[in-house]
C-alpha positions in Angstrom: 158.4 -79.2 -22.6 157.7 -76.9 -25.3 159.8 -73.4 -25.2 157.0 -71.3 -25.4 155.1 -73.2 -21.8 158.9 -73.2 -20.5 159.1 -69.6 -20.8 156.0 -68.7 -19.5 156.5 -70.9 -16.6 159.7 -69.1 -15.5 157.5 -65.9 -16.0 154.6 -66.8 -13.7 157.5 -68.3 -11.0 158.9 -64.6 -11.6 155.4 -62.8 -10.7 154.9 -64.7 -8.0 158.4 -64.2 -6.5 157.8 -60.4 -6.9 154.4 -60.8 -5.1 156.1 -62.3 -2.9 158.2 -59.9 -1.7 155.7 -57.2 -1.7 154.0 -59.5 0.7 156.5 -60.3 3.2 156.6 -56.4 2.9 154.3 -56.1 6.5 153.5 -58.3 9.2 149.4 -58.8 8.1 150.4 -60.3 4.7 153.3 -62.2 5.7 151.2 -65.3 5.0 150.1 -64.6 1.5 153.8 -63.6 1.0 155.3 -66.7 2.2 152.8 -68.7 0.2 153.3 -66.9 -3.2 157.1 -67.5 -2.8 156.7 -71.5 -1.9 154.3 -71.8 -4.6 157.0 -69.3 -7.4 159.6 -72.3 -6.5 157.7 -75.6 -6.9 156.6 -73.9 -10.0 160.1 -73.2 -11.4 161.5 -76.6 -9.8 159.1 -78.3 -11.8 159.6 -76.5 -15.1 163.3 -77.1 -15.0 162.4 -80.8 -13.9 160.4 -81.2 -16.9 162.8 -79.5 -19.1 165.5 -81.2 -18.3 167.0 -84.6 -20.2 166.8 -87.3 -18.7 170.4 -87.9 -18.7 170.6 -84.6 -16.3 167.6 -85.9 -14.0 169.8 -87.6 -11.6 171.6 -84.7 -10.9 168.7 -82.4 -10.8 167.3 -84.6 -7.8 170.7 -85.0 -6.5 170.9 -81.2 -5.8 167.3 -81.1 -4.7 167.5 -83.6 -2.0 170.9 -82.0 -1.3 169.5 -78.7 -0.7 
């Protein structure tokens, strides 16, 4: 994966994490909350999936399926 779409991949995963936490913030946008931190992690589990070797992929899925 290019460094520039890497980079701006963690960045989104960041926002989202931050409006994330605002969300889960009060009980009537717990929901949006929940969902912008769910969707924040599949986006940064992906980018490191993608930017990883392929030499490192088995251990990348190891600690996945571990956790």
């Amino acid at each position: 994966m290019h460094e520039v779409m890497l980079a701006a991949a963690y960045l989104l995963a960041a926002l989202l994490f931050i409006l994330s936490l605002r969300g889960l913030s009060s009980q009537q946008t717990a929901r949006n909350g929940n969902f912008y931190g769910a969707m924040g992690m599949v986006m940064a589990i992906v980018a490191t999936v993608l930017a990883t070797s392929d030499l490192a992929l088995p251990h990348v899925l190891a600690a996945i399926i571990g956790g």
